[in-house]
N, C-alpha and C positions, 0 to 999 in steps of 0.2 A: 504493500500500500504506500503509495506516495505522499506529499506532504500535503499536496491540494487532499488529496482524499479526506486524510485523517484529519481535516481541518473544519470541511464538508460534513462528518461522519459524528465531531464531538459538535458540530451546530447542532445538527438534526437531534444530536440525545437532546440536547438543552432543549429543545424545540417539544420532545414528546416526552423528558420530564415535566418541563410547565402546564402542558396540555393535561397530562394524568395526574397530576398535582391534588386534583379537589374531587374528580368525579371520573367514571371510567371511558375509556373512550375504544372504538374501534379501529383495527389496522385501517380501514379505506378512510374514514378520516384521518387519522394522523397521516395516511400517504397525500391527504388532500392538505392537508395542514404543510406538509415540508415538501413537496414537489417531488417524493421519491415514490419510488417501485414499491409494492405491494409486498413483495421480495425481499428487498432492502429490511423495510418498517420490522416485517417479521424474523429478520437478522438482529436489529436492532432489539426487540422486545426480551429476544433469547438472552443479548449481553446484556443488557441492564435488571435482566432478573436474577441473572447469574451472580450479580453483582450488589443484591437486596435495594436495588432502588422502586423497584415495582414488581407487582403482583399480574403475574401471565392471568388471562382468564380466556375461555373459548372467545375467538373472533376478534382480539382485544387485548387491553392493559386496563388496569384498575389499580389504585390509590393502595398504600401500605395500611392497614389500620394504625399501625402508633405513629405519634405527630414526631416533627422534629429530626427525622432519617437525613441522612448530610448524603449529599452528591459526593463522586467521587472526586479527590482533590485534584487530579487534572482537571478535570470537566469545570470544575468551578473556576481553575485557575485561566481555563479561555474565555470565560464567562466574563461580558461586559470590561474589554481588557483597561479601555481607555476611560472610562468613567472611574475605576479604580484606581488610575493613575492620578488623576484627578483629585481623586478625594484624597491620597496621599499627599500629594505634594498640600494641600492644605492641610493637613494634620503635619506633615513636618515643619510648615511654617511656623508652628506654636513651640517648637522645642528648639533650644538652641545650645550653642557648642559647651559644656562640661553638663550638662543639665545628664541626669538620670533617669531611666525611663524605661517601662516592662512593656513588652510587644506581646500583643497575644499569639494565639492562633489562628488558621481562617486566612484563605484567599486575599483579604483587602489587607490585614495589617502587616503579611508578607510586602505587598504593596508597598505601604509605610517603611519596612524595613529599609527596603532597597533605596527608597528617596531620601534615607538617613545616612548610607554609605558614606563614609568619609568626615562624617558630620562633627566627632572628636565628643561624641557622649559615651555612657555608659548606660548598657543597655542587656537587659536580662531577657531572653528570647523564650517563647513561652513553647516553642516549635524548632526543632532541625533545619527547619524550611528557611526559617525567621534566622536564625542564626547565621545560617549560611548567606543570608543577603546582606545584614548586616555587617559582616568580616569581608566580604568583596574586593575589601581596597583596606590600606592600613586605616589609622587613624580614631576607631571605636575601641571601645573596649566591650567585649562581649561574651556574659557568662549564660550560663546554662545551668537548668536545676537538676539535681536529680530525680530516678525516679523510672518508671517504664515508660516507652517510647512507643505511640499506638503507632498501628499500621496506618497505610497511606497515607495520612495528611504529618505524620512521624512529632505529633503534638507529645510533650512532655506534661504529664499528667501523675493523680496519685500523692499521698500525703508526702512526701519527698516532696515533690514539688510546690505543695502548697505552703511547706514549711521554711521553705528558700525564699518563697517571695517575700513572707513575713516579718521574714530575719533581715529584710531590705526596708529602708524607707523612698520614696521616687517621687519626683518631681513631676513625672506628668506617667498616667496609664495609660496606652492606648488599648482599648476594649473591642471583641467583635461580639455577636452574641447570632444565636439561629434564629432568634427572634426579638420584635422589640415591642407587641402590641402592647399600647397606652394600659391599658386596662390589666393587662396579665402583670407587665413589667420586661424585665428582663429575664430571656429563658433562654434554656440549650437541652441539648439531645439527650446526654449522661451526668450521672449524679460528681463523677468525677471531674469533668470539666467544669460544674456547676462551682463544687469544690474551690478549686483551683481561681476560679474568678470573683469569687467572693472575696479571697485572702486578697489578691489585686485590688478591689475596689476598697479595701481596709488602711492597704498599704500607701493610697497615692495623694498626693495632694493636690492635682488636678486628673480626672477620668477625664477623658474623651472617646466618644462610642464611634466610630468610624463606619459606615452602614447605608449599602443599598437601599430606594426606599421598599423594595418589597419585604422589608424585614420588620417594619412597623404595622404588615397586613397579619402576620404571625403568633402562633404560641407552640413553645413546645416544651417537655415534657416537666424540667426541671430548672427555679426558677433560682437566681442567685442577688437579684438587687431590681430594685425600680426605679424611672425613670429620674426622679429625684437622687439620685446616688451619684448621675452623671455632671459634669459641669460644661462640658462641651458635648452636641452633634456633631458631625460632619456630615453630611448627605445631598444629594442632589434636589435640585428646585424641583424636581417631580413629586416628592413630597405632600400628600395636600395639608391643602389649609389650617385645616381643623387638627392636623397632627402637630401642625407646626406651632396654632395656639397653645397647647397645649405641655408644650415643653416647655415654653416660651413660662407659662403659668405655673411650673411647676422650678422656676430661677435657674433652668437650663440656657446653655448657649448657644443658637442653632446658627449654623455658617453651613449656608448654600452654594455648591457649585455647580454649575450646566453639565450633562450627563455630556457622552457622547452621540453624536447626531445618526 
């Protein structure tokens, strides 16, 4: 498979995970949905079940029953690449050279890392992923907790880890979460990662939640702070309204940037 393919082939997942996201749907729609072969959809269906993102059913795909199941960490990482970058480089705006600072886990705060390369802080990585963008270039200092290392997205997790962060104190968090609805708060998938980002949001003296807006449409399973915990957003003007009063009202700091087009 060539690079156009594979490039082609992680659209289309993101295409027919959002689609099976809430309600089940059929191969001939989802071929009508993504322009592909009937063929194809049903190639697709096979790896993404293989892979616990969805649920095979006759004719179809249908919705996981437990909320808050994470895409696999390539998928997310092609996912929205430039809006992400985006929203990084304004969350690196707020930090600056010796400043201290814990990087979660998760697609966008990788993002953050890499726009912090060189940047001359010190910076506790919450991920392998995060680590490795942040040591890029000399100039950071970057530690790592201990602890088990999950598979794919290789997030550092587990009382180890939560006990490293706590043993720190940081000048700015930056936070991802699986979910951000108004109402639930802050959520994620595992009770461990819930863990882990708790001790963060104890440790920092500014949060910032760094976050797609479809993450404010959310809840999932396990909940570790509300929206009040945070002091800065980051997210895109697609955001509505009524989300953004609302942060706005809870003495949150919300900083908009234009997605990618």
């Amino acid at each position: 498979m060539d690079h156009t393919d594979q490039v082609q082939r992680s659209e289309r997942h993101q295409v027919i995970l959002r689609a099976v996201e809430r309600e089940q749907r059929s191969v001939h729609e989802l071929a009508a949905l993504t322009g592909a072969s009937t063929i194809s959809i049903r190639r697709d269906l096979g790896e993404l079940a293989d892979q616990g993102m969805l649920r095979r059913v006759r004719g179809g795909a249908a919705p996981l029953a437990r909320r808050g199941t994470r895409y696999p960490f390539a998928l997310r990482q092609d996912d929205q690449v430039e809006t992400k970058r985006r929203l990084a480089a304004a969350a690196a705006a707020l930090i600056g050279p010796g400043d201290s600072v814990v990087i979660d886990n998760g697609t966008t705060a990788c993002a953050v890392a890499a726009a912090l390369v060189g940047r001359g802080v010190t910076a506790m990585a919450l991920s392998l992923h995060a680590a490795a963008a942040l040591a890029g270039r000399p100039g950071n200092q970057v530690i790592v907790p201990g602890g088990p290392v999950e598979p794919d997205d290789l997030t550092l997790q587990g009382p180890g880890a939560a006990e490293a962060v706590r043993s720190m104190t940081f000048d700015v968090a930056v936070v991802g979460a699986c979910a951000a609805d108004p109402g639930t708060g802050l959520t994620v998938a595992t009770w461990a990662d819930a863990h882990v980002k708790r001790a963060v949001l104890d440790s920092a003296r500014r949060v910032v939640l760094v976050a797609t807006p479809e993450k404010f449409m959310r809840t999932a399973a396990h909940r570790f702070g509300a929206l009040a915990d945070l002091d800065t957003v980051i997210t895109t003007s697609e955001l509505p309204g009524d989300v953004v009063h609302l942060l706005r009202a809870a003495g949150v700091e919300v900083v908009l940037v234009e997605p990618e087009s």
